[in-house]
Structure formats: structure tokens, C-alpha cells
PyMOL Python script that loads the backbone (N, CA, C, O; Angstrom):
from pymol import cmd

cmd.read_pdbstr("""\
ATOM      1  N   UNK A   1       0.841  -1.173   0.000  1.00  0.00           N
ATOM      2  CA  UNK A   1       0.000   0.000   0.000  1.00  0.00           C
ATOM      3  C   UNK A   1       0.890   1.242   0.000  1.00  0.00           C
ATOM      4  O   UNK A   1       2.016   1.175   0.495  1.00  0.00           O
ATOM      5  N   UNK A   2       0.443   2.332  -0.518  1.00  0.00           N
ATOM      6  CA  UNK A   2       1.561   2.757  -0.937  1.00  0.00           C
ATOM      7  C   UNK A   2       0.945   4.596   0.512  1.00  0.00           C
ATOM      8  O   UNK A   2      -0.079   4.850   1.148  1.00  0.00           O
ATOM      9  N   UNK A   3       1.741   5.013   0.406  1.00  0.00           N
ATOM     10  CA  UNK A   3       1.488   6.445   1.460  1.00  0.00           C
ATOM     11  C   UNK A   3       0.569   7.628   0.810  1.00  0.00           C
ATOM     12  O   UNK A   3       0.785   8.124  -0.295  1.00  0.00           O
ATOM     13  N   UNK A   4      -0.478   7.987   1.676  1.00  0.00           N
ATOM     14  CA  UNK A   4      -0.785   9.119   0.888  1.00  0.00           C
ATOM     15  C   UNK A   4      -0.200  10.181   0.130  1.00  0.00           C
ATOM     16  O   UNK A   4       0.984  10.457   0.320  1.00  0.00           O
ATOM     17  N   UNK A   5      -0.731  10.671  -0.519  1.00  0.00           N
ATOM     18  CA  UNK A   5       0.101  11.996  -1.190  1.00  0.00           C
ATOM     19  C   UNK A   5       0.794  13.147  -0.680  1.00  0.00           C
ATOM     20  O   UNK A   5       1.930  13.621  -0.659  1.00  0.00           O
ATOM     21  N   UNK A   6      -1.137  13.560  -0.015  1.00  0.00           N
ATOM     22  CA  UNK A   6      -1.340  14.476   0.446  1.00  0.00           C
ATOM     23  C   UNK A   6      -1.101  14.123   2.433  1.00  0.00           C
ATOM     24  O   UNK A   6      -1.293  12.974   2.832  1.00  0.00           O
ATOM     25  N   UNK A   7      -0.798  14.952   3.178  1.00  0.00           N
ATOM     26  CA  UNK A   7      -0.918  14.768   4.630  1.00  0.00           C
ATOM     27  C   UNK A   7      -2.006  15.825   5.093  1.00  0.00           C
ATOM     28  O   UNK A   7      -2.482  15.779   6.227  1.00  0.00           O
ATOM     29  N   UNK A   8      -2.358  16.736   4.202  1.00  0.00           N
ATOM     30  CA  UNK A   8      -3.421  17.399   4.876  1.00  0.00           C
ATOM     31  C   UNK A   8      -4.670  16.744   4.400  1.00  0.00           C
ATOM     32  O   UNK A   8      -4.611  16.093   3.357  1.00  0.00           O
ATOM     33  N   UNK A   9      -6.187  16.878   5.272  1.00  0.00           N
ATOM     34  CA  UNK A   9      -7.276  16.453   4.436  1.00  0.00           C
ATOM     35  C   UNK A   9      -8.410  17.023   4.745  1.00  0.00           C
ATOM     36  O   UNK A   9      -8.551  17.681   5.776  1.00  0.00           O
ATOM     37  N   UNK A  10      -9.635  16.763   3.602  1.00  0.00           N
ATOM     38  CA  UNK A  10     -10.740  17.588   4.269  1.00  0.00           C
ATOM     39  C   UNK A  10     -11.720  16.693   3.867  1.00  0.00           C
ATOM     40  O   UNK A  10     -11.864  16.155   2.769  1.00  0.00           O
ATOM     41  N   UNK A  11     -12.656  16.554   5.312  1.00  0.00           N
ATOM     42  CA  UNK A  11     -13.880  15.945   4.702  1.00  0.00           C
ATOM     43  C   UNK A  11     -15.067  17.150   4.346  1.00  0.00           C
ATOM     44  O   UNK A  11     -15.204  18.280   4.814  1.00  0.00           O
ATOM     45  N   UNK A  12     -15.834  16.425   3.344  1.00  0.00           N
ATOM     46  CA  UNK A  12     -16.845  16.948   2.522  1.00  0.00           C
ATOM     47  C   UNK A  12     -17.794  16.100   3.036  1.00  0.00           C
ATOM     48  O   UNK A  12     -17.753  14.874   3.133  1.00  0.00           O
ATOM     49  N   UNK A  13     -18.498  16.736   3.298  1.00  0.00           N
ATOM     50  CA  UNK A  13     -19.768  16.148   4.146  1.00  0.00           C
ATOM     51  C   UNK A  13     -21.387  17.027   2.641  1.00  0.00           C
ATOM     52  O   UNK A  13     -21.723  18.162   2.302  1.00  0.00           O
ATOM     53  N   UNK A  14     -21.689  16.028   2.392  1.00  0.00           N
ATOM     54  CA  UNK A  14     -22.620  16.646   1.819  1.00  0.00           C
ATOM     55  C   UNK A  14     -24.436  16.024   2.204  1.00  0.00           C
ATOM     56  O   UNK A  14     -24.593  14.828   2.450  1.00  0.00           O
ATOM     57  N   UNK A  15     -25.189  16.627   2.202  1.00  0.00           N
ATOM     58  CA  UNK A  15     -26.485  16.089   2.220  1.00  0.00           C
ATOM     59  C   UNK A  15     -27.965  16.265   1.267  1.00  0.00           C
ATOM     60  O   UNK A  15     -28.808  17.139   1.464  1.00  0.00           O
ATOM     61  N   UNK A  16     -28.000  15.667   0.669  1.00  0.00           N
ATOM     62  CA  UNK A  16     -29.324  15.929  -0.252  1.00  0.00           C
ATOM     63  C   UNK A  16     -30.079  15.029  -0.249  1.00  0.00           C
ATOM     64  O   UNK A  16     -29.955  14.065   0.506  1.00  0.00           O
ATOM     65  N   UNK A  17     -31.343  15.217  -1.395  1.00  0.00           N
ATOM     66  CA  UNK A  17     -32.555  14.098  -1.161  1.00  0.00           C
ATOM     67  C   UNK A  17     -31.915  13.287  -2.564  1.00  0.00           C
ATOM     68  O   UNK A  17     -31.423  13.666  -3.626  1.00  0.00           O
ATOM     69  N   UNK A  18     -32.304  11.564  -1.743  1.00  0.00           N
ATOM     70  CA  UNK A  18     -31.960  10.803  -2.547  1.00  0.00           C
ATOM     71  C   UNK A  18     -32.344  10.824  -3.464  1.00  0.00           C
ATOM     72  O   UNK A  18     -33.562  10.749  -3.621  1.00  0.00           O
ATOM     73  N   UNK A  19     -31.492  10.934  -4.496  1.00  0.00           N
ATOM     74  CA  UNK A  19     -32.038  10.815  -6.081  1.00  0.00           C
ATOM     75  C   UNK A  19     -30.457  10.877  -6.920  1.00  0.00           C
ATOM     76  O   UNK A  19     -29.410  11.425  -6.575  1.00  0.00           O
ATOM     77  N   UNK A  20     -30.819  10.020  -8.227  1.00  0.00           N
ATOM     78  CA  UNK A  20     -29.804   9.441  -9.394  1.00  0.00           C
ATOM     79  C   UNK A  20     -28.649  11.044  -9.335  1.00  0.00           C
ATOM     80  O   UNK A  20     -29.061  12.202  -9.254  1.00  0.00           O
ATOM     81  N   UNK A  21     -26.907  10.513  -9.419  1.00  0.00           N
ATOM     82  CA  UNK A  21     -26.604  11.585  -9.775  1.00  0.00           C
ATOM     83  C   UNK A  21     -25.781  12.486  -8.777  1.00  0.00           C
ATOM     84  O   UNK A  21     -24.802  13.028  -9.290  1.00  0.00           O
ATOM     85  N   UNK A  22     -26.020  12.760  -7.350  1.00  0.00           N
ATOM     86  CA  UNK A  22     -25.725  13.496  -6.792  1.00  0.00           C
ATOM     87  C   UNK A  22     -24.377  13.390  -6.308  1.00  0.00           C
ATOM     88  O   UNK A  22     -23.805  14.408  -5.918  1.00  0.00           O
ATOM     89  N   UNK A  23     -23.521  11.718  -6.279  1.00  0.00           N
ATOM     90  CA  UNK A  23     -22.662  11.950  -5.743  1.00  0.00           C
ATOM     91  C   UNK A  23     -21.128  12.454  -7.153  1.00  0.00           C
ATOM     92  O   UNK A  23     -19.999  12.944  -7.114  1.00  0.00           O
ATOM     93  N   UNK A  24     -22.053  11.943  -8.154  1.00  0.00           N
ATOM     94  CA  UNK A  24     -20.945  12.276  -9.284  1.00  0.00           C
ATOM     95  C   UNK A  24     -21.154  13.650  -9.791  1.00  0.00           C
ATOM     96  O   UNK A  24     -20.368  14.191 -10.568  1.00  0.00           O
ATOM     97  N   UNK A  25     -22.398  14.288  -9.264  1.00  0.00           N
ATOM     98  CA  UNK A  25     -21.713  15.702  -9.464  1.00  0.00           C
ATOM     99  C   UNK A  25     -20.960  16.366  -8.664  1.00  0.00           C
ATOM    100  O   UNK A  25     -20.072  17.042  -9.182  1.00  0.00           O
ATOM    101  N   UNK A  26     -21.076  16.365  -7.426  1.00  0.00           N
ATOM    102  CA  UNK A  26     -20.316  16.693  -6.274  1.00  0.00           C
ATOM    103  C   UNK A  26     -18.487  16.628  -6.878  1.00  0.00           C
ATOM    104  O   UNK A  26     -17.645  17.523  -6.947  1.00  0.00           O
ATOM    105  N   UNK A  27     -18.423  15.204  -7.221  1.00  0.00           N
ATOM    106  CA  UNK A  27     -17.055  14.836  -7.508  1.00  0.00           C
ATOM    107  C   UNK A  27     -16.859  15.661  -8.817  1.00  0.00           C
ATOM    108  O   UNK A  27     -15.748  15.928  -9.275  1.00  0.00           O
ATOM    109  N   UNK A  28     -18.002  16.025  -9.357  1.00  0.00           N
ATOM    110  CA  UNK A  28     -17.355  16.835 -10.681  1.00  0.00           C
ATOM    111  C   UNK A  28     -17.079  18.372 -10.804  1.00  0.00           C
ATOM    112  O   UNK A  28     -16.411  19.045 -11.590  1.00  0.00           O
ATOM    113  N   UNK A  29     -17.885  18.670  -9.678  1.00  0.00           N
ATOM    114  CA  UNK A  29     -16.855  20.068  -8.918  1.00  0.00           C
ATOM    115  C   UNK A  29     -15.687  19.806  -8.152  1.00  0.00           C
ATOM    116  O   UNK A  29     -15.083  20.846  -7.889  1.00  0.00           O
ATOM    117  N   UNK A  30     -15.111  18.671  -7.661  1.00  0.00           N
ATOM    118  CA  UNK A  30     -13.846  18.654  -7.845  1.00  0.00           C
ATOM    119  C   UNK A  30     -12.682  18.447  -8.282  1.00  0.00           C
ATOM    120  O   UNK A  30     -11.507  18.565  -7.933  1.00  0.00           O
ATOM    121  N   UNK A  31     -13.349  18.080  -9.207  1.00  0.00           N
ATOM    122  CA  UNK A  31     -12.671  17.264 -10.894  1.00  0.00           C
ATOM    123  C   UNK A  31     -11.491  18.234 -11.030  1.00  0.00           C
ATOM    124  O   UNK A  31     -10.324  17.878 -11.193  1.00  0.00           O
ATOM    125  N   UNK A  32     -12.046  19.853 -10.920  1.00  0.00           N
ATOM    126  CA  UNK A  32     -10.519  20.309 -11.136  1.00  0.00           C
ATOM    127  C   UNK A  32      -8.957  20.993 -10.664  1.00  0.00           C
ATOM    128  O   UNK A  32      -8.017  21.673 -11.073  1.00  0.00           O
ATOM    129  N   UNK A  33      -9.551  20.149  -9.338  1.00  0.00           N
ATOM    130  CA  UNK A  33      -8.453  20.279  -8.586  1.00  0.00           C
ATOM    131  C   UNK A  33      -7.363  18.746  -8.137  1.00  0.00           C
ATOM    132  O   UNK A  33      -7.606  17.541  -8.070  1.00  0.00           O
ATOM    133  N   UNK A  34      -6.359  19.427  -7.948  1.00  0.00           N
ATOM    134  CA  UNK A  34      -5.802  18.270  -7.858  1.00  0.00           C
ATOM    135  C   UNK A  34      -5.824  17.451  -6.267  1.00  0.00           C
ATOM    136  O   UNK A  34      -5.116  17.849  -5.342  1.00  0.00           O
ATOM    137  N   UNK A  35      -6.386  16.733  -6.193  1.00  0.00           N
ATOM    138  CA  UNK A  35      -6.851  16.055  -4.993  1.00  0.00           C
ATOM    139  C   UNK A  35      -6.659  14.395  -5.363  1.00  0.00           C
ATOM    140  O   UNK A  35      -6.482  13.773  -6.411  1.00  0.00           O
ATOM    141  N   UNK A  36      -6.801  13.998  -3.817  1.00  0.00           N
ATOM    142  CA  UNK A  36      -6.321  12.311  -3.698  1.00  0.00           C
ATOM    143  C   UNK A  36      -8.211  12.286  -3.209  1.00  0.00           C
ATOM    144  O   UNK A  36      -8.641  13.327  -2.713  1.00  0.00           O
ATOM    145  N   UNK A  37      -8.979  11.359  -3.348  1.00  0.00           N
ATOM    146  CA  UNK A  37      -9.653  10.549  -2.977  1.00  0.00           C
ATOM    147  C   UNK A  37      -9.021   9.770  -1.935  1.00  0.00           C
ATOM    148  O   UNK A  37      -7.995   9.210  -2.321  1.00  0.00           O
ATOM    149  N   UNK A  38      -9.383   9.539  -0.535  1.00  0.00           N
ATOM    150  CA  UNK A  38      -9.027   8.654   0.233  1.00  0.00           C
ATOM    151  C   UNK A  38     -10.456   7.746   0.737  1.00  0.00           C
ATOM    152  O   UNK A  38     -10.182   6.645   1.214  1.00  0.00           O
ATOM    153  N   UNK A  39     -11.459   7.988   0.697  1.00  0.00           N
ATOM    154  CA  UNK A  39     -12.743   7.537   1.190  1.00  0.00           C
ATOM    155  C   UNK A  39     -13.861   7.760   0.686  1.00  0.00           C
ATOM    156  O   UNK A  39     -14.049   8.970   0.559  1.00  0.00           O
ATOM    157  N   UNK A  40     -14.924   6.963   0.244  1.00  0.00           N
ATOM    158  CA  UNK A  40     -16.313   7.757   0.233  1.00  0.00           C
ATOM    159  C   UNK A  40     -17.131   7.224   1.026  1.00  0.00           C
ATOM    160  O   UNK A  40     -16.636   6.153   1.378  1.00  0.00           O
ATOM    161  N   UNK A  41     -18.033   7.367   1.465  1.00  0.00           N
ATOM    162  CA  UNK A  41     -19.045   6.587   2.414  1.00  0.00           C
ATOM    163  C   UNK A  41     -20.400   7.273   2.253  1.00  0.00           C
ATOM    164  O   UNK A  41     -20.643   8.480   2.252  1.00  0.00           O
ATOM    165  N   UNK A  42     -21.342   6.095   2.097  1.00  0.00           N
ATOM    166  CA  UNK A  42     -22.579   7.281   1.791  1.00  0.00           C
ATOM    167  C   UNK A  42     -23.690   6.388   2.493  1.00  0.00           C
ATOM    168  O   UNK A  42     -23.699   5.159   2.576  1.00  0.00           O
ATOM    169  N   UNK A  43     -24.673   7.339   3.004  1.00  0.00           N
ATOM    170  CA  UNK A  43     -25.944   6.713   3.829  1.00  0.00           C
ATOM    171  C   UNK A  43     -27.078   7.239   3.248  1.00  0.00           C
ATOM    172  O   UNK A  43     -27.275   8.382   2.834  1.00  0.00           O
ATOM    173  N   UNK A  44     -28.042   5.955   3.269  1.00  0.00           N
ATOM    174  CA  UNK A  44     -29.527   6.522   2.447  1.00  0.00           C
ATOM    175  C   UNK A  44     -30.124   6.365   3.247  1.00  0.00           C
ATOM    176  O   UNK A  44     -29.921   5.285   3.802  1.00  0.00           O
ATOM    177  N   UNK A  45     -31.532   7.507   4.031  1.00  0.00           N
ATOM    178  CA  UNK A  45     -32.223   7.259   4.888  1.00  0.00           C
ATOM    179  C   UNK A  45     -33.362   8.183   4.553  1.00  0.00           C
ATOM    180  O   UNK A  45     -33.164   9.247   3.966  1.00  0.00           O
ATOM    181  N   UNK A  46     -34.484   7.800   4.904  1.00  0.00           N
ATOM    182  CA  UNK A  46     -35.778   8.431   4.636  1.00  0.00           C
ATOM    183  C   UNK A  46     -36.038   9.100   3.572  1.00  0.00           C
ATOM    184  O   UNK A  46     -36.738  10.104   3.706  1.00  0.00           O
ATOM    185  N   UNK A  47     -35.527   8.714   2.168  1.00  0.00           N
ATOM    186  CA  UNK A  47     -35.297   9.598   1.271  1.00  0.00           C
ATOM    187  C   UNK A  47     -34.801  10.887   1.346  1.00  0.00           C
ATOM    188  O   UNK A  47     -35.445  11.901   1.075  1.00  0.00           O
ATOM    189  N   UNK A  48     -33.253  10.821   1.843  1.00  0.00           N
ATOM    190  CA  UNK A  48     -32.308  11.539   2.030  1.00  0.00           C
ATOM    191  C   UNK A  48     -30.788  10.587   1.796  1.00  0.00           C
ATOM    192  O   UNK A  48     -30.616   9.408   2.103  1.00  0.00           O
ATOM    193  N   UNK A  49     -29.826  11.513   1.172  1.00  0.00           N
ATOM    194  CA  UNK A  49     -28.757  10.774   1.030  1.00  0.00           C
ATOM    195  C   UNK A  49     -27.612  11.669   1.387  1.00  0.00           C
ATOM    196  O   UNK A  49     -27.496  12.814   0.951  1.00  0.00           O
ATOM    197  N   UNK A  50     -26.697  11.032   2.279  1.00  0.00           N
ATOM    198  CA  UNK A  50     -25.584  11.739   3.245  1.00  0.00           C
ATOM    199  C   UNK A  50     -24.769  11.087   2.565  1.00  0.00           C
ATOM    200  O   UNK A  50     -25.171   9.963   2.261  1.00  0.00           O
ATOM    201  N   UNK A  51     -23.308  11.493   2.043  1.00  0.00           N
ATOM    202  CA  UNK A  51     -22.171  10.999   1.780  1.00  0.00           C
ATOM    203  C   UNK A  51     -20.590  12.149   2.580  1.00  0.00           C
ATOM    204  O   UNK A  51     -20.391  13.352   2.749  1.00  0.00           O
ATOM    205  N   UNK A  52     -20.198  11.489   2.716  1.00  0.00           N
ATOM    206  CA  UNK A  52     -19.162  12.046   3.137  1.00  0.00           C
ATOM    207  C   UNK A  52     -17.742  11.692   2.252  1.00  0.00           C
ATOM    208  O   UNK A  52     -17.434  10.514   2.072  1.00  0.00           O
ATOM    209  N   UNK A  53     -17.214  12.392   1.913  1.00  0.00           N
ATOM    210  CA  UNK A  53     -15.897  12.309   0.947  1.00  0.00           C
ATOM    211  C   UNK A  53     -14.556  12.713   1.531  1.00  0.00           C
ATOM    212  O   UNK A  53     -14.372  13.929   1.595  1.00  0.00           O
ATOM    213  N   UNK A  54     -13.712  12.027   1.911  1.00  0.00           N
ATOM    214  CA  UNK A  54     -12.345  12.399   2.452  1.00  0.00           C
ATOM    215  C   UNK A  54     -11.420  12.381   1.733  1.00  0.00           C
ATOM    216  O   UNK A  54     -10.893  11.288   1.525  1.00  0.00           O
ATOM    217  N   UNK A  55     -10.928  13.483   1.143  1.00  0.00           N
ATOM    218  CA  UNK A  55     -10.002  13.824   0.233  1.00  0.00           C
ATOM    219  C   UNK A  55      -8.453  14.571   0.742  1.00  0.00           C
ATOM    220  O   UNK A  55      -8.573  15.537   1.495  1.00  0.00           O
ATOM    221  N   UNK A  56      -7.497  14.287   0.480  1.00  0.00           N
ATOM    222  CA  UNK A  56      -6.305  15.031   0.516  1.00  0.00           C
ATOM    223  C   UNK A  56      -5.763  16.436   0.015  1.00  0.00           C
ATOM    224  O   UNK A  56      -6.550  17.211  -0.529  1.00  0.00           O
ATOM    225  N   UNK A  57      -5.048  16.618   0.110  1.00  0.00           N
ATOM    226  CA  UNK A  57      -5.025  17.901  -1.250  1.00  0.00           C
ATOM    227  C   UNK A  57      -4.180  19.010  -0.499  1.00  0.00           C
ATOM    228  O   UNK A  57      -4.205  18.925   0.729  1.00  0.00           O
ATOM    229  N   UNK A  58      -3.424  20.054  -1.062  1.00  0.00           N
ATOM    230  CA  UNK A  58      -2.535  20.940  -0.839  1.00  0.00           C
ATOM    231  C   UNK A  58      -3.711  22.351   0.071  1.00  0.00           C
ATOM    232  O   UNK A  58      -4.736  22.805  -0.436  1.00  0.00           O
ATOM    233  N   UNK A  59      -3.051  22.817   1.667  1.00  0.00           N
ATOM    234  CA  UNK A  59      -4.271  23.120   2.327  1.00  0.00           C
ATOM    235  C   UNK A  59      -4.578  24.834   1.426  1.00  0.00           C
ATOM    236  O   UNK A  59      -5.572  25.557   1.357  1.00  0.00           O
ATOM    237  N   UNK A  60      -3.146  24.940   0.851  1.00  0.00           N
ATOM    238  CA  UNK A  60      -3.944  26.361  -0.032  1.00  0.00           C
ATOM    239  C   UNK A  60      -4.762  26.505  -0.964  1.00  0.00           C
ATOM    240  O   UNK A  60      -5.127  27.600  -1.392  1.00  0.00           O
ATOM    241  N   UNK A  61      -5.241  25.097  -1.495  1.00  0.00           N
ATOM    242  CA  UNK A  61      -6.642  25.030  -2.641  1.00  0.00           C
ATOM    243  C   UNK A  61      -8.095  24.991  -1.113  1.00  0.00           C
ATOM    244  O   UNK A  61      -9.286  24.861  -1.395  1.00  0.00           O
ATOM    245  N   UNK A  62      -7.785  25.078  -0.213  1.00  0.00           N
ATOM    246  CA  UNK A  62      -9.060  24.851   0.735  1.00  0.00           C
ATOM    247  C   UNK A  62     -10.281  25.792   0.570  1.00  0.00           C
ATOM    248  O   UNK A  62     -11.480  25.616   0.353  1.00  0.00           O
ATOM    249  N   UNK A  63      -9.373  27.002   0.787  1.00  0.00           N
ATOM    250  CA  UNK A  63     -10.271  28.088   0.135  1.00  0.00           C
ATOM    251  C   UNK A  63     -11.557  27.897  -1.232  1.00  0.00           C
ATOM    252  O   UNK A  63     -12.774  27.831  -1.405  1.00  0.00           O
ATOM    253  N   UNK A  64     -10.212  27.873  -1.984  1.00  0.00           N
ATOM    254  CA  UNK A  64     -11.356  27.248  -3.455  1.00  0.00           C
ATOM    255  C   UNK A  64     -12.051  26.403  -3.526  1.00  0.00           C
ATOM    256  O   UNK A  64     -13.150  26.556  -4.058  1.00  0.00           O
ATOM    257  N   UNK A  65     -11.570  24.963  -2.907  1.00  0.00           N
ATOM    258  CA  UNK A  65     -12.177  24.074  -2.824  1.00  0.00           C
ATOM    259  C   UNK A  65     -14.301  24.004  -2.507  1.00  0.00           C
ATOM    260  O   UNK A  65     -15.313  23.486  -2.978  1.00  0.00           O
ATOM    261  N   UNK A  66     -13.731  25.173  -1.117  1.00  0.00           N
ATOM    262  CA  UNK A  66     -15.075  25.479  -0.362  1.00  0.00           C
ATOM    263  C   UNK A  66     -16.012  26.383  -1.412  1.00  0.00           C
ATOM    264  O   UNK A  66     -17.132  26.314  -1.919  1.00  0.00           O
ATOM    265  N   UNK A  67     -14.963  27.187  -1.421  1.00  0.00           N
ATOM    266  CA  UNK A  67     -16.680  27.848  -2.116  1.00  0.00           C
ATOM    267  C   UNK A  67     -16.713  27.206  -3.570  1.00  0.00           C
ATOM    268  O   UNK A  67     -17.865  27.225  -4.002  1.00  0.00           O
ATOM    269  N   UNK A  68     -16.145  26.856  -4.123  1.00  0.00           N
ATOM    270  CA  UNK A  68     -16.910  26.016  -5.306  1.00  0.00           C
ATOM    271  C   UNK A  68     -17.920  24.855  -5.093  1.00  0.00           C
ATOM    272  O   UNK A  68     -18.722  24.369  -5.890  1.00  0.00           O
ATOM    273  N   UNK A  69     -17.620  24.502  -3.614  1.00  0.00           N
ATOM    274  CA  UNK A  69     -18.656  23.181  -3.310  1.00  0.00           C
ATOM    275  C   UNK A  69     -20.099  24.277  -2.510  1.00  0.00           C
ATOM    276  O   UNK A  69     -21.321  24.150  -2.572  1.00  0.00           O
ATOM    277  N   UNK A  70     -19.463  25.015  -2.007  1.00  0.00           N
ATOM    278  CA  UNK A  70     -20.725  26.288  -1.724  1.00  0.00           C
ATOM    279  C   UNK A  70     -21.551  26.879  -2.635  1.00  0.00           C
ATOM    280  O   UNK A  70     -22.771  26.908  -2.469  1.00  0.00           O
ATOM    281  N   UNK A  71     -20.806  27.523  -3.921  1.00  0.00           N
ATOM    282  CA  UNK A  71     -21.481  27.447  -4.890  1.00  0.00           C
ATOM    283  C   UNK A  71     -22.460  26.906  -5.992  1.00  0.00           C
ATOM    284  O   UNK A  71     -23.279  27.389  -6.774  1.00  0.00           O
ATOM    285  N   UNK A  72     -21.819  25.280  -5.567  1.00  0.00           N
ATOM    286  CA  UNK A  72     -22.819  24.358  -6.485  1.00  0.00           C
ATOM    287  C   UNK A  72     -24.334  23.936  -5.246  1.00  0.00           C
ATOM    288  O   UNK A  72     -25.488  23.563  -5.456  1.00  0.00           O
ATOM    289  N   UNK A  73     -23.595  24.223  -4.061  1.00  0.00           N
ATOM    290  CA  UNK A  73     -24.309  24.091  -2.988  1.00  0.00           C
ATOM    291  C   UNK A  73     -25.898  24.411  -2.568  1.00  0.00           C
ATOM    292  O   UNK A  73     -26.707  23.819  -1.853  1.00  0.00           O
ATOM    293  N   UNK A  74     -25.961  26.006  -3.602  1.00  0.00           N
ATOM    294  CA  UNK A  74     -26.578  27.350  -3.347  1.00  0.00           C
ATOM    295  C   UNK A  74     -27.474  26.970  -4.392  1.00  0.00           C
ATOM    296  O   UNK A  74     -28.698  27.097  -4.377  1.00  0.00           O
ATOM    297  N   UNK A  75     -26.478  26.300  -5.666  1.00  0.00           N
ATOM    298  CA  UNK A  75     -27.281  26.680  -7.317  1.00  0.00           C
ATOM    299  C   UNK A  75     -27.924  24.654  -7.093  1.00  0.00           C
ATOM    300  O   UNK A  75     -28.101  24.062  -8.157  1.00  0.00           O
ATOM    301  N   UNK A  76     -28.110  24.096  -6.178  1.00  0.00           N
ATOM    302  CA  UNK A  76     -28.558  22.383  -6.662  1.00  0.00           C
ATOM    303  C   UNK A  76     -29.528  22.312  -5.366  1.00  0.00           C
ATOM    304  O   UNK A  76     -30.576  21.668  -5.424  1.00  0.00           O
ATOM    305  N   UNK A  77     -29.118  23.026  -4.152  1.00  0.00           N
ATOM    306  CA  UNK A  77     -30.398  22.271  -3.037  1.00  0.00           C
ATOM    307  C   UNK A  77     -29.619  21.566  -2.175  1.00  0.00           C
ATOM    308  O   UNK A  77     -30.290  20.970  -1.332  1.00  0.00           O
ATOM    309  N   UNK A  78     -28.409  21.416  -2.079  1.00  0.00           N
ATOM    310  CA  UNK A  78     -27.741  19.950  -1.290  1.00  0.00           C
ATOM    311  C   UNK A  78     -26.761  21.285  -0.306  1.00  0.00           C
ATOM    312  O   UNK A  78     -26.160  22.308  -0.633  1.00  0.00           O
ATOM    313  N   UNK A  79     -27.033  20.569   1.006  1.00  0.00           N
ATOM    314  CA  UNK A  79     -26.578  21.231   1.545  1.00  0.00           C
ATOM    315  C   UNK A  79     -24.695  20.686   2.095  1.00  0.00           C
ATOM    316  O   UNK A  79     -24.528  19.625   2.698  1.00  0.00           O
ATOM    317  N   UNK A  80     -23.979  21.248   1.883  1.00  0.00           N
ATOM    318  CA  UNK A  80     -22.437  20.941   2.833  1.00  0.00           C
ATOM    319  C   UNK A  80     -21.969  21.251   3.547  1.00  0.00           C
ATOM    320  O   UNK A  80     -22.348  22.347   3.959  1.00  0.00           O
ATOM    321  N   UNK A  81     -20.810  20.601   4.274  1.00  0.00           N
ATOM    322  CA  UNK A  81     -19.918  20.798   5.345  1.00  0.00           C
ATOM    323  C   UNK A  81     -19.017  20.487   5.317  1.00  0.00           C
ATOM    324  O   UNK A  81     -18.966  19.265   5.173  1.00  0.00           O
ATOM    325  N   UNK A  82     -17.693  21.161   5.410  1.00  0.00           N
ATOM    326  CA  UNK A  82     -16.601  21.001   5.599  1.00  0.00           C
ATOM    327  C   UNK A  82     -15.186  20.800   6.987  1.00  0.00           C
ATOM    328  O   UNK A  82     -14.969  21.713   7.784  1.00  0.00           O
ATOM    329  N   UNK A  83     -14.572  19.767   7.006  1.00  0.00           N
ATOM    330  CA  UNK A  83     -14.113  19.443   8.110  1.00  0.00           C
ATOM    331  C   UNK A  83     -12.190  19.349   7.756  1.00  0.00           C
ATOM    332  O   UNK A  83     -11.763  18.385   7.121  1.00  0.00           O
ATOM    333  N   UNK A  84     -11.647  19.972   8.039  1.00  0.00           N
ATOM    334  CA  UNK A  84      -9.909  19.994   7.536  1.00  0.00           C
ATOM    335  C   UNK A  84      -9.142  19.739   9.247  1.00  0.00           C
ATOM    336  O   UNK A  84      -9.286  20.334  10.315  1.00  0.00           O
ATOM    337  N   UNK A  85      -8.197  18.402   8.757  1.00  0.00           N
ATOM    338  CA  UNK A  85      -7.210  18.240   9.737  1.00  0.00           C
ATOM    339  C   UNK A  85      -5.784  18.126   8.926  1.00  0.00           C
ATOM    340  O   UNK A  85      -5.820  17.983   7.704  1.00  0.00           O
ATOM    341  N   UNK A  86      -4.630  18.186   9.564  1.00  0.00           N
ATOM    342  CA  UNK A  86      -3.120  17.930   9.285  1.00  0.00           C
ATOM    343  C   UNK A  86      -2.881  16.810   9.686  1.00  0.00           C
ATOM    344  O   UNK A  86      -1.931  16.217   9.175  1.00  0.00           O
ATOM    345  N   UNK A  87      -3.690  16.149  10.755  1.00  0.00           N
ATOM    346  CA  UNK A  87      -3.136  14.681  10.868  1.00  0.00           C
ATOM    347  C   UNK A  87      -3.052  13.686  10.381  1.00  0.00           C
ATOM    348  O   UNK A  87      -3.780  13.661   9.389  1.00  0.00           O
ATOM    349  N   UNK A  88      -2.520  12.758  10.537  1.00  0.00           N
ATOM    350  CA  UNK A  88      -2.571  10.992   9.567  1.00  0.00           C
ATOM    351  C   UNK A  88      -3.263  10.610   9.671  1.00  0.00           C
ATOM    352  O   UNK A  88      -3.761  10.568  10.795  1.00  0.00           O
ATOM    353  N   UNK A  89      -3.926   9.960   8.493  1.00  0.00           N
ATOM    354  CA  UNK A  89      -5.185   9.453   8.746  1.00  0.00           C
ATOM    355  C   UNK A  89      -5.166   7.964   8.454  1.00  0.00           C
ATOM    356  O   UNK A  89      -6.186   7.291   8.609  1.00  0.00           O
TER     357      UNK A  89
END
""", "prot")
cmd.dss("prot")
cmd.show_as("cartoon", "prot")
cmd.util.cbc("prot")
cmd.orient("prot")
């Protein structure tokens, strides 16, 4: 197994109503940054769908990162949250 890339990380916590689609757009606002995928995990409940995404990535794209996921945030209905540590994960 090989070491992460990145040592910093941020989870993306997102929440919307279940339906086709939502987690590959999410990932396609971050399509253009350069980021590691380390996790996805996603929960379907009451016709609602929670995923959480733990990604790596250099901590000076954090900024951007956020409000582009804020932005798609504002313009789709799905609400997010963001969580950044330096530790090993």
C-alpha cells in the first residue's frame, strides 16, 4: 500500500434528497483540482442521502475548494460541510 500523497485532508460532508446523480456531481466540482480521494461513504435514509468524501489535497486550494462546493451548494439544493485536519489518517 503505498502512502498518501497528500498529509493534509478535508472531509466533505454533503447532504441531499436521494435521487440518481448526486454523488458524481459533487465529484465533478472537484474534478478540477488536484486532490487524492481517500474515502467515500454514503448513507440513504428516509429519502435523504448523506455521503461524506475524504479527500487530501494541498491546504492552499481549501479556500477554493469550499466555495466552489458552496457554490454548487446554493445553485442544486444539497446542503455541505466542511471538516480539515493535518493529521494521519
Amino acid at each position: 500500500m503505498t502512502a498518501p500523497k497528500f498529509t493534509f485532508t478535508g472531509l466533505v460532508l454533503v447532504s441531499a434528497t436521494n435521487e440518481p446523480g448526486v454523488e458524481e456531481k459533487v465529484l465533478a466540482v472537484l474534478e478540477p483540482f488536484t486532490i487524492e480521494i481517500n474515502e467515500i461513504q454514503r448513507i440513504a435514509l428516509r429519502g435523504r442521502l448523506i455521503i461524506g468524501i475524504l479527500i487530501g489535497f494541498d491546504p492552499v486550494h481549501a479556500p477554493a475548494i469550499e466555495a466552489d462546493i458552496n457554490a454548487f451548494s446554493e445553485n442544486s439544493g444539497i446542503d455541505a460541510a466542511f471538516d480539515y485536519s493535518s493529521e494521519a489518517i
